[in-house]
N, C-alpha and C positions, 0 to 999 in steps of 0.2 A: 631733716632734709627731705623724706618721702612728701610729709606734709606741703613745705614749701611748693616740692617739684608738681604734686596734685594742682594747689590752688592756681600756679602757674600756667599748668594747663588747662586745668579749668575755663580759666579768664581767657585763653587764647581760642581754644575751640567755641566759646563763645560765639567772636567775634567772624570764627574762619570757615570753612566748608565743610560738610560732611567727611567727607573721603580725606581730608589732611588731617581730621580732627581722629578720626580713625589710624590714623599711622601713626598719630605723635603715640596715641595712648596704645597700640599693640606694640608699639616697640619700647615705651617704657614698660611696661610692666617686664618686660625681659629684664629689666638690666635692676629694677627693685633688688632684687636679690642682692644682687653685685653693687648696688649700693651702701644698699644696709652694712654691708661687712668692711667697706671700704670706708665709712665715714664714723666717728667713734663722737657719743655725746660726753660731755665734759663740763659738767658742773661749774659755774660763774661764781668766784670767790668775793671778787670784789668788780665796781662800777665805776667807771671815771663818766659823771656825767656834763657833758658839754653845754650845758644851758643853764641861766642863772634864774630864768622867770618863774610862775606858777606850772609850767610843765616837768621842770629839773626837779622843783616839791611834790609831785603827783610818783616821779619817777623812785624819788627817795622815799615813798611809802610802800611804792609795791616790792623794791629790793627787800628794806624792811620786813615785811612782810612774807620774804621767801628766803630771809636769810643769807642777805647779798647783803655784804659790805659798799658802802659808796665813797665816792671821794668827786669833791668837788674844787673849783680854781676858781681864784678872785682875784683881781684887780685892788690897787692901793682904795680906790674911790668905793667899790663894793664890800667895803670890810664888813661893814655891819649888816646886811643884807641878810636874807632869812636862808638863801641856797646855801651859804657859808656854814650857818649854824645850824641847819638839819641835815646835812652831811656828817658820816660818820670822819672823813679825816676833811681836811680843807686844804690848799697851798697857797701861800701869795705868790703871783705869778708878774713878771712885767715891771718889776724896780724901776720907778722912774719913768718908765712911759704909761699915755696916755689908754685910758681902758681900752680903745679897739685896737691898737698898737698890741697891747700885752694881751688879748686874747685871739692875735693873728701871730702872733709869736711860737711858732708849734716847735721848733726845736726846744725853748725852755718848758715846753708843754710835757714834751715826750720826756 
């Protein structure tokens, strides 16, 4: 989280004045502390990734590679697809309906 709240800042004093660029950052660094202790990192066991293209297979290497379980959802029409089978678990999603239909379907998602 500290990192995000940097780059955030970062990018904002960027674009902003001196003098507000100066207040965002003396008054985070007060509360850094009170961050850190408030927010707890927690290890990603597993990935539900939402994309079936060459980006979902990019994503399924770096899990892979960090020792993230993935899980991917397909469509009757996407059975054989490569996101399905480089995924460590798969689900069919959408019985019956049309692929956009059954990948705008997020109650049977969840």
């Amino acid at each position: 989280m500290y990192r995000v709240n940097n780059l955030l800042q970062t990018s904002y004093c960027v674009r902003s004045t001196f003098a507000s660029c100066k207040r965002l950052l003396s008054s985070s660094k007060a509360n850094d502390k009170k961050q850190d202790k408030k927010y707890q990192v927690r290890k990603i066991n597993k990935l539900l990734v939402a994309n079936r293209g060459e980006i979902a297979i990019r994503v399924f290497r770096a899990c892979t590679e960090n020792n993230i379980r993935t899980v991917a959802i397909y469509s009757a029409e996407d059975e054989g697809q490569l996101h399905r089978i480089k995924a460590d678990e798969s689900f069919k999603i959408g019985k019956g309906l049309a692929p956009i239909a059954a990948y705008l379907n997020i109650p049977e998602i969840i």
